[in-house]
C-alpha positions in Angstrom: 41.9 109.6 220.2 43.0 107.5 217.6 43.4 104.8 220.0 39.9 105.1 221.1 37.8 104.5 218.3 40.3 102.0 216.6 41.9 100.0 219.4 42.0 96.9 218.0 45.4 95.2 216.0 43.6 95.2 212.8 43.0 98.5 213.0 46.7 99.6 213.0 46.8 100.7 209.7 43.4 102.8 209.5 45.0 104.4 212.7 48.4 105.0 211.5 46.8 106.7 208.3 44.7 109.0 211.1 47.3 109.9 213.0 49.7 111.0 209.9 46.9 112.8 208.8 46.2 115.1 211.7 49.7 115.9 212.2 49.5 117.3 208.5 46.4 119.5 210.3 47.5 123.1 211.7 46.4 123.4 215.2 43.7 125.5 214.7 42.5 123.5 211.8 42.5 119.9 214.4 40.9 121.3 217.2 38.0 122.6 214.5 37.9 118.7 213.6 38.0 117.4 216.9 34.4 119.7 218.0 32.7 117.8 215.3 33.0 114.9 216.6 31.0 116.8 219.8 28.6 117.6 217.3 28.0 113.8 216.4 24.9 112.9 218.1 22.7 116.6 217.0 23.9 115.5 213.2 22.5 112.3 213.5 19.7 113.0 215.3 19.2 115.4 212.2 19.8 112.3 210.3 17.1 110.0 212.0 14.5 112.9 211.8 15.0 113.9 207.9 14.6 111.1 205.2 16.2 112.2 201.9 13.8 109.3 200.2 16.3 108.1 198.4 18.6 104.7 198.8 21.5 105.3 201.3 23.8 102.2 201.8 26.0 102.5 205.4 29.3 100.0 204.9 30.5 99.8 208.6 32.8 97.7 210.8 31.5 95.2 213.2 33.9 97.1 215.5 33.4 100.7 214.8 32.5 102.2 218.4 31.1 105.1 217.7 28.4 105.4 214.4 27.4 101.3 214.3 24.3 101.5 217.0 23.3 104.7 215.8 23.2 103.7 212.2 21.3 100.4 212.9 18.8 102.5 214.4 18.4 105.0 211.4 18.2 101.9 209.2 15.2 99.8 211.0 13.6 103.5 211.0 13.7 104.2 206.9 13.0 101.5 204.4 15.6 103.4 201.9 18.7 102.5 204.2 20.8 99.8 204.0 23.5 98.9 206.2 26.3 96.4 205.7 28.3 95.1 208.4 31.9 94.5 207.7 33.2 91.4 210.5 36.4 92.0 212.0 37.0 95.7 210.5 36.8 98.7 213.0 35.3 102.7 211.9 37.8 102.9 208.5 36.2 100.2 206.4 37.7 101.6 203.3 41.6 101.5 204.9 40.8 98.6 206.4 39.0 96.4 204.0 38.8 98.3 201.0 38.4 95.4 198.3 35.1 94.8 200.6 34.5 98.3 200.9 34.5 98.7 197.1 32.5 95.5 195.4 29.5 96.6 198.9 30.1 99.9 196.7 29.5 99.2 193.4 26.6 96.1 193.8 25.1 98.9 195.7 25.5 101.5 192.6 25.0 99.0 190.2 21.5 97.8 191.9 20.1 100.7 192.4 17.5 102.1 190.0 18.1 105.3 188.3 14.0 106.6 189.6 14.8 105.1 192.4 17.6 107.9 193.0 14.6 110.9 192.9 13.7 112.0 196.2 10.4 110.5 196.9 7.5 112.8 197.8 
């Protein structure tokens, strides 16, 4: 699995980190973790249908397979998303490119206004 949503060289090391992990995960407990991944596309669905009115910023990977299209799609659909695209950088942006991953984060925080942050009625 591993394999399939990070394939690429670069993402050796966000993989490496997923597969150490989910050996640490009893059976049971990976197998629990694997169905949500099934349960992807009702979540975001869920996602595109209820808007929390508040800013949301999405840092993804240019190469992550499986959440990029959907995102972009929740993002043209609410003005209060924001989505950053991370070039050569698979579905682990924060392995991968976390020095990225963290000034995206904090410009983010830093730029948002505090009323901004109460859900909008």
């Amino acid at each position: 699995f591993a394999f399939i949503i990070m394939p690429m060289d670069q993402h050796e090391e966000s993989r490496s980190v997923f597969i150490r992990e989910a050996r640490k995960l009893a059976r049971h407990e990976f197998i629990r973790w694997f169905k949500l991944t099934t349960r992807l596309t009702a979540k975001l669905k869920r996602m595109e249908s209820e808007d929390p009115g508040i800013p949301i910023l999405y840092v993804m990977g240019e190469q992550d397979y499986i959440l990029l299209e959907p995102v972009k799609d929740l993002v043209k659909k609410y003005k209060t998303r924001s989505l950053a695209v991370i070039e050569k950088c698979g579905h682990v942006v924060n392995i991968e490119k976390p020095d990225v991953f963290n000034e995206l984060s904090i410009d983010f925080i830093h730029n948002t206004n505090q009323t901004d942050l109460l859900p909008q009625k």
